[in-house]
C-alpha positions in Angstrom: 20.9 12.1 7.1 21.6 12.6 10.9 21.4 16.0 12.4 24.2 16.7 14.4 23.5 17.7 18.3 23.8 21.4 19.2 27.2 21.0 21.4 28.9 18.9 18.8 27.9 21.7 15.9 28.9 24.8 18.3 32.1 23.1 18.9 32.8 22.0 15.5 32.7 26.2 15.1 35.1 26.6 18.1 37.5 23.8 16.4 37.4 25.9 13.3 37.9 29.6 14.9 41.0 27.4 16.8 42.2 27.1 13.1 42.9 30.6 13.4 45.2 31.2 16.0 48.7 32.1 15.7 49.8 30.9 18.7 52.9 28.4 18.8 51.9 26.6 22.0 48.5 26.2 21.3 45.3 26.6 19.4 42.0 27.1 21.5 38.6 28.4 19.9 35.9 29.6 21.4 32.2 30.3 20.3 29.5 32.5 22.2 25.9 31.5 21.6 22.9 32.4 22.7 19.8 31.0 24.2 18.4 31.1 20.9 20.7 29.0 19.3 22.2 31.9 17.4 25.9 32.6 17.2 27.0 36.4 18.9 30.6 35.9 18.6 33.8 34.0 18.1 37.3 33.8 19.3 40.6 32.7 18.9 43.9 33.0 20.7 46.5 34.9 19.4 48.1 38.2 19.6 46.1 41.8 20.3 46.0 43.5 16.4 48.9 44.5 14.8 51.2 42.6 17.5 53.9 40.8 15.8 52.6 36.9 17.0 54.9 34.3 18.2 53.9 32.1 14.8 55.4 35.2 13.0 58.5 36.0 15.3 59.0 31.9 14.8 60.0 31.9 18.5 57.8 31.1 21.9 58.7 32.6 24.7 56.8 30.4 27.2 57.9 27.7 25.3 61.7 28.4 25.7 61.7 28.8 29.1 59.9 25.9 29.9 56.8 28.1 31.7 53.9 25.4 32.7 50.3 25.8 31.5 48.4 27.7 33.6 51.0 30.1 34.8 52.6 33.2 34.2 50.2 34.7 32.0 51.9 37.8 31.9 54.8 36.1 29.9 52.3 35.3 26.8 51.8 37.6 23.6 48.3 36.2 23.4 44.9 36.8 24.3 43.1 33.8 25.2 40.0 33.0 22.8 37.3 32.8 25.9 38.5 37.1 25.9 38.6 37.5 22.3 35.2 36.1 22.5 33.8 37.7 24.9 35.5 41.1 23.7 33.9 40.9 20.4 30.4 40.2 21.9 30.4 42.4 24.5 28.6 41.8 28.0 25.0 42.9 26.1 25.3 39.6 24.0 26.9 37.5 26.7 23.8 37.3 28.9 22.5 34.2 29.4 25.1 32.7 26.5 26.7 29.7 26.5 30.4 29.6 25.2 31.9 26.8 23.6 35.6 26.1 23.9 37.9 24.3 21.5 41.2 23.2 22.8 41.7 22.8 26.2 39.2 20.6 29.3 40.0 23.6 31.5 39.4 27.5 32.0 42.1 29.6 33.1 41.6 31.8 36.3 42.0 34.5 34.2 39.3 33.2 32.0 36.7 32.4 34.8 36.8 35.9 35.4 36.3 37.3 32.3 33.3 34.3 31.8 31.6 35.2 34.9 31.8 39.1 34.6 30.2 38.6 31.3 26.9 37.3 31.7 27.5 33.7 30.1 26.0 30.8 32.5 27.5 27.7 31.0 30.4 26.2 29.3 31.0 23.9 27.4 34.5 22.2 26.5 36.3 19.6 24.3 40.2 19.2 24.6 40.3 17.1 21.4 38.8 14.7 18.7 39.5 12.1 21.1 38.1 14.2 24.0 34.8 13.7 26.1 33.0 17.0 26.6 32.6 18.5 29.4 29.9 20.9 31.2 31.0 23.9 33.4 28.3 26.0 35.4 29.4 29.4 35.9 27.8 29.2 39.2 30.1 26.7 39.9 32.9 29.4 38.5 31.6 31.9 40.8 31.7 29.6 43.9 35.4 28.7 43.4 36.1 32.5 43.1 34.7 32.9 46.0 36.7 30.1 47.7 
C-alpha cells in the first residue's frame, strides 16, 4: 500500500470540511496544521451560528444579483472557511501552521488578512479534483499588502 503525501492527505481533510458548508455558491474547506503534522483546526464556509444560511433560505443573494467572485463581501451571509479556521484555532495554534484550502486556487483579500495576522506561514490550495496544487508563502501575502 502507498502512503499518501502530506498535502494530498491535509487536503483530502479540507475537501471533506468543504462537505460541510451550507453555502449555495460555493463550498471551500480549510484545514490548519501544524509543524508537527498535527491538525489544530478546521473550517468551512457558511453562515455565523444560528444564522438562517442561504442553503436554508433556498435563495442566494450574490447569486441573484449577479455579484462577481471576489467582491462585495459585505453582500454574503457567510464566513469564509480560511476565518472559520483560523477562528476556531486561534492565533496561539496558528503560529508557524500551514493551512490547507479546499475549493478555490485563490485567497480573498479579506482572507490574506486574516492568514497573515494569524501566524500561519504557508498555504496550500487545490480548486478541484482536476486541480494542480498550488503553494502560497505568506511572506509573499504580506508583500502584496504592503503594495
Amino acid at each position: 500500500m502507498e502512503i499518501k503525501p502530506w498535502d494530498e492527505y491535509f487536503l483530502d481533510m479540507a475537501k471533506t470540511c468543504a462537505s460541510r458548508s451550507n453555502c449555495l455558491r460555493a463550498h471551500v474547506g480549510a484545514v490548519i496544521v501544524g509543524a508537527d503534522k498535527k491538525i489544530k483546526a478546521t473550517g468551512y464556509n457558511g453562515t455565523p451560528s444560528k444564522v438562517e444560511s442561504c442553503a436554508e433560505r433556498g435563495v442566494c443573494y450574490r447569486i441573484e444579483n449577479n455579484i462577481p467572485s471576489g467582491t462585495q463581501y459585505e453582500t454574503c451571509r457567510s464566513i469564509h472557511a480560511e476565518q472559520n479556521a483560523i477562528i476556531q484555532a486561534g492565533q496561539d495554534r496558528c503560529k508557524d501552521a500551514t493551512i490547507y484550502i479546499w475549493g478555490h486556487n485563490f485567497i480573498c483579500i479579506l482572507c490574506k488578512r486574516f492568514i497573515v495576522q494569524s501566524g500561519i506561514t504557508q498555504c496550500v490550495l487545490k480548486k478541484d479534483d482536476n486541480s494542480p496544487i498550488e503553494r502560497v508563502s505568506v511572506d509573499d501575502i504580506r508583500r502584496e499588502l504592503e503594495g
